[in-house]
C-alpha positions in Angstrom: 118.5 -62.1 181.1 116.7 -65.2 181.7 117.7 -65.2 185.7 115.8 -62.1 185.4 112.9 -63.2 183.4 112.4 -66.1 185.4 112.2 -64.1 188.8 109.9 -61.6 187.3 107.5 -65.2 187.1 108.6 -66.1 190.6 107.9 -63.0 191.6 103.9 -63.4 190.5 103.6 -67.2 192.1 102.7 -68.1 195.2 105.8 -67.9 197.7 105.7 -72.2 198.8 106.1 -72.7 195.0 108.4 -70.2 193.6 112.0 -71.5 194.1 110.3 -75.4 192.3 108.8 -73.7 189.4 111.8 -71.3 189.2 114.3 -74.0 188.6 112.0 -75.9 186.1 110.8 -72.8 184.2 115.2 -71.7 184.0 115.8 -75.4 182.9 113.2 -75.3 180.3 114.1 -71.8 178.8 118.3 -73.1 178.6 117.3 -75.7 176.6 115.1 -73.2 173.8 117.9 -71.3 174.1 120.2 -74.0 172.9 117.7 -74.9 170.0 118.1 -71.3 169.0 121.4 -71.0 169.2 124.8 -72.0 169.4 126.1 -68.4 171.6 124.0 -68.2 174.4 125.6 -65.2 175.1 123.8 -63.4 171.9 121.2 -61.3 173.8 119.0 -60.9 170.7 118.3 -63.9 170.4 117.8 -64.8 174.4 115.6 -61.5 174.0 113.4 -62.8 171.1 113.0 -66.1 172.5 111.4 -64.6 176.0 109.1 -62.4 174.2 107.8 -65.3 172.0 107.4 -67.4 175.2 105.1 -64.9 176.8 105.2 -61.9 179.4 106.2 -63.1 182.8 102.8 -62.6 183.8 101.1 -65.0 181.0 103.7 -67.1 182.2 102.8 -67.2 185.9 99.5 -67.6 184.7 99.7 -71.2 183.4 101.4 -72.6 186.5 98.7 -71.1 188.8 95.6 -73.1 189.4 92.6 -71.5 187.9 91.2 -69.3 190.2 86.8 -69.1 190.6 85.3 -68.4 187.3 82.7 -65.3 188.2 81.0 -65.2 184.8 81.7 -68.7 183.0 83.1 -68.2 179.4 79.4 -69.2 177.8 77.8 -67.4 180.0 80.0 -63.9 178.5 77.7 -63.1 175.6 74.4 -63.4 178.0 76.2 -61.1 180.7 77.3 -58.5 177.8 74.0 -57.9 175.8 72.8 -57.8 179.6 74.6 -55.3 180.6 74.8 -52.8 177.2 71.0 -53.4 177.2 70.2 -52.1 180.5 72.5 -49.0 179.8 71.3 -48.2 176.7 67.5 -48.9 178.2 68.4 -46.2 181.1 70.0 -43.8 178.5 67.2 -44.0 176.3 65.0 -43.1 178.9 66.5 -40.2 180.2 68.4 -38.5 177.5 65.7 -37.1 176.0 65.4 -34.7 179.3 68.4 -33.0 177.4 66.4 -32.0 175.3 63.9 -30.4 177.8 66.8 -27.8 178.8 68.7 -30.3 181.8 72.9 -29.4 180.8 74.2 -32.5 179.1 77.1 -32.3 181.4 74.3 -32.3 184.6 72.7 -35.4 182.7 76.1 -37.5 182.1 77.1 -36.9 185.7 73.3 -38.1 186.9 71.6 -40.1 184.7 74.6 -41.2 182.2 77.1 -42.8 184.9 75.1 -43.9 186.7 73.5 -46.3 184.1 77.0 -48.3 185.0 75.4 -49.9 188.2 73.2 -51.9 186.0 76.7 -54.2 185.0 77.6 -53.6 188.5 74.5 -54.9 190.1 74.7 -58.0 187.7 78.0 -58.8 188.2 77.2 -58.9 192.1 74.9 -61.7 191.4 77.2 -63.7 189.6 79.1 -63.4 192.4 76.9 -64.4 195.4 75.6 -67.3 193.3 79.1 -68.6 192.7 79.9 -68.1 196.6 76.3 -70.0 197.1 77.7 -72.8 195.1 80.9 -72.5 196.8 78.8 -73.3 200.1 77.2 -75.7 198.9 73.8 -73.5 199.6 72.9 -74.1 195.6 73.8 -77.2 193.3 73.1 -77.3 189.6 71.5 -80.2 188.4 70.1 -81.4 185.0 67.1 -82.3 184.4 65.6 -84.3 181.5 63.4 -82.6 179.4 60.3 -83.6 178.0 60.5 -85.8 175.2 58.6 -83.8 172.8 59.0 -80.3 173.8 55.8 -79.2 171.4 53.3 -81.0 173.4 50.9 -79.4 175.1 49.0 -80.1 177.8 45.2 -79.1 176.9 43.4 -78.4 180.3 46.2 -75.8 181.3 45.5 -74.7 177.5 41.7 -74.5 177.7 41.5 -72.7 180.8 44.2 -70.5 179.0 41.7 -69.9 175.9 38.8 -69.4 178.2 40.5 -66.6 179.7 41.9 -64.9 176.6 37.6 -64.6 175.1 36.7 -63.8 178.4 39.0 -61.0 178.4 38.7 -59.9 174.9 35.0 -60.0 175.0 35.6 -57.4 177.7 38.1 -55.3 175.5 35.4 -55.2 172.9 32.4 -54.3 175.3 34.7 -51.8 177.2 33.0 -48.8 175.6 29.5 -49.3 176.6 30.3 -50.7 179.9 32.1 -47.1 180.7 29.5 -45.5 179.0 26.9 -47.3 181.5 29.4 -46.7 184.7 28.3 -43.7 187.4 30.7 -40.9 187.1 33.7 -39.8 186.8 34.5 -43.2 184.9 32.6 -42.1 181.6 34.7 -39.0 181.7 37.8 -40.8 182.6 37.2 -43.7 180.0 35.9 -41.9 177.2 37.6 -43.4 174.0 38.4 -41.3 171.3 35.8 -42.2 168.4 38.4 -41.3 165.6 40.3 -44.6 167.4 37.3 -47.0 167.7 36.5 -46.0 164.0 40.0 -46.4 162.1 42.2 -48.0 164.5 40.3 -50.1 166.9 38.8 -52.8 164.2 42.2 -54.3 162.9 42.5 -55.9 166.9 39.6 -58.0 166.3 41.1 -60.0 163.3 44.7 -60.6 165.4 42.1 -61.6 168.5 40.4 -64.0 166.3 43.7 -65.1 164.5 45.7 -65.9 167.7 42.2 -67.8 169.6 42.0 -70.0 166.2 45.6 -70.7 166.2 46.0 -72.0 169.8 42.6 -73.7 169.5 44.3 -76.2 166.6 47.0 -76.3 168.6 45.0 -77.3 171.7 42.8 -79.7 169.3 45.8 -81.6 168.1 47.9 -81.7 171.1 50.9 -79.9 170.4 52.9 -76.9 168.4 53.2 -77.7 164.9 55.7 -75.7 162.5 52.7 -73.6 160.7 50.5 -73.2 164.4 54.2 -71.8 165.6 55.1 -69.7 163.0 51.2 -68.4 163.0 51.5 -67.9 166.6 54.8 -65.8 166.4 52.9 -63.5 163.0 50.2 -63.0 165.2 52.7 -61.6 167.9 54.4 -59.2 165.3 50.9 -58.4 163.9 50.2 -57.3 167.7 53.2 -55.3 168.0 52.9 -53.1 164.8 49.2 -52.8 165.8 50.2 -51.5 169.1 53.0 -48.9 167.7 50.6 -47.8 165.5 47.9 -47.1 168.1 50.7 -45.3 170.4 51.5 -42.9 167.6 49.0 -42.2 165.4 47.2 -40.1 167.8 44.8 -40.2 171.1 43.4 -43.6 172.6 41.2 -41.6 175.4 40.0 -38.3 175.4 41.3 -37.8 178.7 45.1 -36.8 178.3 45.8 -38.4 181.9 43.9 -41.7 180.6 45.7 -41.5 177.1 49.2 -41.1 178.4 49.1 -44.0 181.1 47.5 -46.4 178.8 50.1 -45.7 176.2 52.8 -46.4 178.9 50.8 -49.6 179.2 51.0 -50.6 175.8 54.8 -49.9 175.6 55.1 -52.3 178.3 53.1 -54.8 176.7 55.1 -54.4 173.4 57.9 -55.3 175.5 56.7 -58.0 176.9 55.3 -59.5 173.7 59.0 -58.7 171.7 60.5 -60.1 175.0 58.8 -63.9 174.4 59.1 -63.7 170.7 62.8 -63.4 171.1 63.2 -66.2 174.1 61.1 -68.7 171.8 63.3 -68.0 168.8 66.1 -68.5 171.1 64.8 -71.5 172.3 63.7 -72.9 169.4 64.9 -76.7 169.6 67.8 -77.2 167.3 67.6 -80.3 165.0 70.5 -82.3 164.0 70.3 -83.2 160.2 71.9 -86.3 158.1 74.6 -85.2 156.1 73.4 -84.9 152.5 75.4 -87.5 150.6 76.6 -86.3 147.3 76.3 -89.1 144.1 79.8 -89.7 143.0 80.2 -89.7 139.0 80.9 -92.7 137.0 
């Protein structure tokens, strides 16, 4: 029974180093077997000793060198939200056409399989960068960071709040800038006055908030704890906002206007979830004393 476990490893190996590993693995499992038990002969207990030693192909496994590591182990969870994400995002997106009278069984063998070259198309790239590396084409390298993360450098950040009042001052006057526009822009433009009434006013205070918070910011020369957590408020503030104004009714009177700019505004929800999420994951993590507890007298 071992002679024919231990060629079942062989058998897995490559061929120059079979019949060396072969004779050490044999050697190895006679002497278990003789810490098991006196009768060698008892195939029970050869039988229960193989299984707890591991399939012949675990077995080959440890004496093989470790072959190239496509995905690296930390690297798993990244590649597997990845991938579900991008599924999900492409079944999302197209099952609702199930719903406008496409056969579920024409949209699984469309739309629904072939979601799957999303992990495909990632995994491809894990494997060209590792061949990249292999070829020396592409070396990683660390780099030091900056000491204190939170500073900020206040030019890049003034021409940054210049930008932002330059382009909400144009949000606000949009209305009577279209109005004053030769046609068809009025028509094309027109906002719907139910919106500029109830919904439109709320952006204003989020503007303001957000300009003021990045202004203290700028003034003191880096993020604090309060300017950051303001900062990331404001960016959930936004994105309610911007649900709201995507389903509680029409942004233009124009249903060609009203539709793209809600596509719009999805992608900017996006985008603003998106960096919420990579600053929360990025968030510098701080190592803490131990608390030292007062022993009793």
């Amino acid at each position: 029974m071992i002679e024919a476990y231990v060629a079942e490893v062989m058998r897995r190996l490559p061929r120059k180093e079979r019949n060396e590993i072969g004779l050490e693995l044999r050697d190895l499992l006679t002497q278990m077997l003789a810490e098991r038990a006196q009768d060698a002969a008892a195939d029970e207990v050869v039988l229960d000793m193989l299984r707890d030693f591991g399939t012949p192909t675990e077995v080959a496994a440890r004496y093989r060198p470790p072959g190239v590591v496509i995905i690296p182990a930390e690297q798993t969870r990244t590649f597997a939200l990845l991938s579900l994400g991008g599924i999900a995002l492409q079944w999302a997106s197209t099952f609702p056409r199930v719903f406008d009278g496409q056969p579920l069984v024409a949209w699984w063998f469309t739309w629904g399989l072939g979601a799957f070259w999303w992990p495909g198309f990632l995994a491809m790239m894990s494997l060209m960068g590792v061949f990249a590396c292999q070829l020396g084409m592409f070396k990683p390298t660390w780099k030091s960071r900056t000491v204190d993360p939170e500073r900020i450098n206040r030019t890049s950040m003034a021409f940054g709040l210049a930008g932002y009042a330059i382009g909400v001052a144009l949000m606000i006057c949009m209305p009577w800038i279209t109005a004053v526009m030769p046609e068809p822009m009025p028509r094309i433009f027109a906002f719907d006055p139910t919106f500029l009434r109830e919904r439109a006013p709320p952006v204003i205070l989020l503007w303001l908030g957000g300009f003021v918070t990045m202004f203290v910011a700028m003034r003191k020369g880096r993020w604090s704890k309060l300017t950051r957590n303001l900062s990331a408020a404001f960016g959930l503030g936004f994105v309610a906002l911007l649900v709201w104004w995507m389903t509680a009714g029409d942004i233009f009177l124009s249903p060609a206007t009203d539709e793209g700019a809600k596509g719009a505004l999805g992608l900017v929800v996006a985008i603003i979830v998106a960096d919420l999420a990579y600053r929360l994951y990025r968030r510098r993590p701080r190592m803490h004393a131990p608390k030292i507890k007062a022993s009793g007298t």
